[in-house]
N, C-alpha and C positions, 0 to 999 in steps of 0.2 A: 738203216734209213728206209722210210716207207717207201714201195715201189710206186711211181706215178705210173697214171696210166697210160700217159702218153708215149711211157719207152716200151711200152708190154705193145702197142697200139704200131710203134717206127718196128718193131721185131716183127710181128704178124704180118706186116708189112712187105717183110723182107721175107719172106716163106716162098718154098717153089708152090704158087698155088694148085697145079697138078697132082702133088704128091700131100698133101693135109692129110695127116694124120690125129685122131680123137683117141685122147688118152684119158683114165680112169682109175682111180684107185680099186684096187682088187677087194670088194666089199660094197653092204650095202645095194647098190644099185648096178653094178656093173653089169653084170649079164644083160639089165635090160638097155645100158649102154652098147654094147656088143651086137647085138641082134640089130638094133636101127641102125649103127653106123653100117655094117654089112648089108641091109637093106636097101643104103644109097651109095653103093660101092664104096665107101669111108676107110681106109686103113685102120688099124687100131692097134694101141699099146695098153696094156694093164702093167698096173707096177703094184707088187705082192710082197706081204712079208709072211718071211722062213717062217713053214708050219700052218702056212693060211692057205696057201697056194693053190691047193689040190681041186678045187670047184672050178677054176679058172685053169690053171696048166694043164689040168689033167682031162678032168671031165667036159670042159667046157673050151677044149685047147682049139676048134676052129672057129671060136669066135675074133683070136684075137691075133694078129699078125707078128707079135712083139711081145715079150714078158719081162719084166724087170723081177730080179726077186731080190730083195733088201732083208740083212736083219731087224730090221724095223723101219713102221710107214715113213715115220720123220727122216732118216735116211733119203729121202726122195728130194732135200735140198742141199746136197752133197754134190760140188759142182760137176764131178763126173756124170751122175744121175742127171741133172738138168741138162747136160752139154748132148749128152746123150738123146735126151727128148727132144730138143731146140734141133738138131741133124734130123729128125724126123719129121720136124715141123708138125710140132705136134699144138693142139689147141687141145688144154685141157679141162676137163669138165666137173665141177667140185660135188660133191655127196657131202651126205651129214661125217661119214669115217674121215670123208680127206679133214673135216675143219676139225674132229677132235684129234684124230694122233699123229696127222701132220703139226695140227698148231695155230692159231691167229697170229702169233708173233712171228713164226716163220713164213706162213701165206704174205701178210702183208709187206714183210722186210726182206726175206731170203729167196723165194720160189720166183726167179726170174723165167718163167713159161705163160704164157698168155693163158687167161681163164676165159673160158665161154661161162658168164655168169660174172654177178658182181661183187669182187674180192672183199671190199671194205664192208660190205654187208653182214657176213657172216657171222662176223662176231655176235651181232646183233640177236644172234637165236638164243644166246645168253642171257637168262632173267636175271642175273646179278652184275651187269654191265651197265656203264651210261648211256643212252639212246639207244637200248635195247628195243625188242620186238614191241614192248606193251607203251615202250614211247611212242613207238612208230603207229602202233594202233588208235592210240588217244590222238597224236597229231590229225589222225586221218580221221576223227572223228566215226571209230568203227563203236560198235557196241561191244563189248569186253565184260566179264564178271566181276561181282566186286571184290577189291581186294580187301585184305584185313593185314594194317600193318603190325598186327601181333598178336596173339592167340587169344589174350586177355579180351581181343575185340568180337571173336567169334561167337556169333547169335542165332547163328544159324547153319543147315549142315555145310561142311566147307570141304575143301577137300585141297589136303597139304602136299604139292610135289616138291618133293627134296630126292637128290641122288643118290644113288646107291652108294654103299663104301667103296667097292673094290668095280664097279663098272660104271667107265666115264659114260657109257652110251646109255647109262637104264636109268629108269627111276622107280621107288618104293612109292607110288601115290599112299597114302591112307586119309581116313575122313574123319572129321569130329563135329560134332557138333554143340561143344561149350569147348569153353578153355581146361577143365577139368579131362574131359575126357581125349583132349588132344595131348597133354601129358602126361596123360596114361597110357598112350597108345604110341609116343614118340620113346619114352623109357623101354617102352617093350622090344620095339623094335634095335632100339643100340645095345640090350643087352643081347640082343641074339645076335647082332653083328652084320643088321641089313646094311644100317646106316650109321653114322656117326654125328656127334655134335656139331663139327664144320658143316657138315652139308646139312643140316638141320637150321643151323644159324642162316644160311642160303637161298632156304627154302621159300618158296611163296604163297601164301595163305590165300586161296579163295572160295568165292561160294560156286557152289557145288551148282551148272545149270542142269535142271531137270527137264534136260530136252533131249529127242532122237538128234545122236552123232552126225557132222556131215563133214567132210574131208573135202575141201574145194579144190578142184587143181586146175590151174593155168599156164598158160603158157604168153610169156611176158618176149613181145617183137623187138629185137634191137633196130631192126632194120622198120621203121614205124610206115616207111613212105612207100614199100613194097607191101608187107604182109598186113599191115596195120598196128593199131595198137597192144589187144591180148586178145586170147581165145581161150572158153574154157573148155576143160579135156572129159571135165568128167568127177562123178564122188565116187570115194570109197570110207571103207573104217578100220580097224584095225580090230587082229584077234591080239591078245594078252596073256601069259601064262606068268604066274598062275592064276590070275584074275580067271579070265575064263572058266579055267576049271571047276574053282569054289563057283562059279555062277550055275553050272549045270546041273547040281545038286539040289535035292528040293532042300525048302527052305529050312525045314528041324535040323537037316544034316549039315548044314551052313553052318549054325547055331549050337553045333557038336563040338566043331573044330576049332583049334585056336592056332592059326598058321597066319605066318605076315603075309600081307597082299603085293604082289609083286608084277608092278607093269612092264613088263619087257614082251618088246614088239616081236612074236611069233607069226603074224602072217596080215594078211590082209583081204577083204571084203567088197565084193562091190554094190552099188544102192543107187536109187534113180531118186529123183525128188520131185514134187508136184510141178508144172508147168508152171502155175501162176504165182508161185511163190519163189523162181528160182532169180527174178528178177532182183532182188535182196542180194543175192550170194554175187552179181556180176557187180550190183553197187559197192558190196564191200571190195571187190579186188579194186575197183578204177580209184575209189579212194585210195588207197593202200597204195596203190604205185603214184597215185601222185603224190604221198607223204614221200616214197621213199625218190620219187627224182630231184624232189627238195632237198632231202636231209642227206641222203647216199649217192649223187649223182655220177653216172648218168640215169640211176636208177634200178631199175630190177632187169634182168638178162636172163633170160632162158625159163624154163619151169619150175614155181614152188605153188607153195600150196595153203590155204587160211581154211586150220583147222577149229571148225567150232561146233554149235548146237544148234538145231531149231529151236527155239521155246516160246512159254504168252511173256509178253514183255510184262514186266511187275513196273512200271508205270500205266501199266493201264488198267485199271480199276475190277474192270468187270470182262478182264482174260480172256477177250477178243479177238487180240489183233499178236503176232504171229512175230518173233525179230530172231536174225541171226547172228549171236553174240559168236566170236572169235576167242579161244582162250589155248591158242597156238599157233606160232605162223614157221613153215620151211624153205628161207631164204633162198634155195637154192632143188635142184630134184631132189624130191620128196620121196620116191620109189615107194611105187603103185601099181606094181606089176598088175594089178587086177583089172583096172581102170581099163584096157587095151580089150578085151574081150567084153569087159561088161555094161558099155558107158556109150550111149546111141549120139554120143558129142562126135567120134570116131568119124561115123558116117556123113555127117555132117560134114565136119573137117577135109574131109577123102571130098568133099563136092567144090567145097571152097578154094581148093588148093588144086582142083583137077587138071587143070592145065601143065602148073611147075609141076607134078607128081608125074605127069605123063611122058614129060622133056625127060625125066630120071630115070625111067622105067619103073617108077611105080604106079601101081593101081589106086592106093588108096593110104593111108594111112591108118595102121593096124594097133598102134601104140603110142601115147603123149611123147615115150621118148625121140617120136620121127620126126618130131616138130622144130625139136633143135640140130637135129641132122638135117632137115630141109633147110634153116636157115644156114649152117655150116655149107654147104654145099655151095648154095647159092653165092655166098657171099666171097667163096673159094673161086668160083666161074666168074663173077664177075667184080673183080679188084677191090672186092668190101669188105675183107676179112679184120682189117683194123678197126673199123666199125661193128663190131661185135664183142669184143673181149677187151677185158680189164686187165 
């Protein structure tokens, strides 16, 4: 039975709010979960599985007050496993890892533990789902790439993401630009065993924008009438391997090799963007959360991220004028470790918030992930924790 939110909402409720505990799946993002919850005194629990552990147990063991270690992630809605967090009062906080090998069908039916962030969302990061992300985008009337509902319609360069065979979390992008050479280049790939026909059948065909990357991150207020509506934290981009690699290469030696291209997220970048253009990038979030308070209500909770490109908009004739098409969104922390150090939104933020940061003993806010630790906190001090978690 789907969990309402209102019994996740009567539990938080019932939490010793002295004692709140921030819990996280051991991956992904955690670390920089751990670091802010320590920042605003926050207890914390990771829960790990056997053979993953070692970054968090070992090398990273004071970040975290509490370890769960499971045969595997989905194990973590094993009542003992929840009973156990629920004694801890714990409020826990979803990553891209918890929604693939916990589960959608387990988050939304099994995992009776409050989530900081909005549960029935997630699925949504799924492009072969109903009311998926590029729904939500089109509702909000954001700019989005065009899609091509079958190779046969490809006119132009496109660039096809289908998943990898054996890794839920990757994906094998490659590009084509006719239907000819997208079937020459999706054969290739399954006979060397990137990808397979299911996840090809999957897959979704777009045009490729030819614009500088911008990774938009925000941080989305449960608490609206306190901190307000969103803030943003800041852009980054990501490194890729082996993409990257082949890129470093001049270009004959590109044109040597014949290896699949392979996007799997190795690290991350940080990047500033013009002042007067970044007004665009703030209009697409406030759209985008009012699609999603319609559609996913109460809406979006805590930090994700509307990843897309600068480019000339091809409605306009004579490639003037400047749009920020969206062709990914991170329903939930996005983990951007970068963003913290390189992102003058930071400094900003540390002024806006200077007062509740000072009652904490903080200075300043050093990292986006502090922003959903200020809200936990607050909302732990004063009897509003049910008001934040699905």
């Amino acid at each position: 039975m789907v969990i309402k939110r209102e019994e996740m909402q009567r539990l938080a409720a019932s939490y010793d709010a002295d004692s709140v505990t921030v819990g996280v799946l051991g991956s992904h993002s955690a670390e920089e979960v751990g670091v802010s919850a320590k920042a605003f005194g926050l207890p914390t629990v990771v829960v790990c599985q056997k053979g993953r552990e070692a970054l968090y147990a070992k090398y990273n063991r004071h970040l975290y007050d509490h370890i769960i270690i499971l045969d595997r992630f989905s194990d973590m809605v094993k009542e003992e496993v929840q009973e156990r967090l629920r004694e801890l009062n714990t409020i826990f906080i979803p990553n891209r890892s918890f929604s693939v090998y916990v589960g959608y069908d387990n988050i939304e039916n099994n995992l009776r533990v409050p989530l900081y962030g909005t549960r029935m969302i997630l699925r949504a990061e799924e492009r072969n789902v109903e009311r998926n992300q590029y729904w939500l985008l089109e509702k909000a009337g954001i700019k989005i790439p065009k899609k091509f509902n079958s190779p046969e319609e490809i006119d132009r360069l496109a660039i096809v993401k289908v998943q990898q065979k054996e890794k839920p979390l990757e994906r094998a992008f490659f590009y084509a630009s006719s239907p000819e050479e997208y079937y020459k280049k999706a054969e290739s790939l399954i006979k060397k065993g990137v990808i397979d026909e299911e996840g090809l059948a999957k897959a979704r065909i777009e045009e490729y924008v030819l614009g500088q990357k911008f990774n938009a991150n925000f941080q989305s207020w449960a608490l609206k009438e306190v901190f307000g509506d969103f803030d943003f934290v800041g852009f980054d981009d990501r490194k890729q391997t082996n993409l990257h690699g082949v890129l470093s290469l001049p270009a004959r030696d590109q044109l040597s090799i014949d290896v699949p291209i392979k996007n799997e997220e190795i690290g991350h970048y940080g990047l500033t963007m013009r002042e007067s253009k970044k007004p665009m990038v703030y209009e697409a979030a406030e759209r985008f959360l009012r699609a999603c308070e319609d559609e996913y209500p109460p809406g979006l909770i805590g930090l994700f991220a509307l990843q897309g490109a600068v480019a000339y908009d091809p409605d306009d004739p004579e490639q003037k004028r400047l749009a920020f098409y969206v062709f990914d969104v991170s329903p939930r922390i996005p983990g951007c470790p970068c963003v913290g150090p390189t992102s003058p939104e930071m400094r900003r933020l540390s002024l806006k918030y200077q007062r509740l940061l000072k009652r904490y003993g903080c200075e300043g806010v050093s990292a986006p992930m502090d922003l959903p630790m200020l809200e936990i906190k607050y909302s732990a001090e004063n009897d509003e924790l049910q008001s934040i978690v699905t």
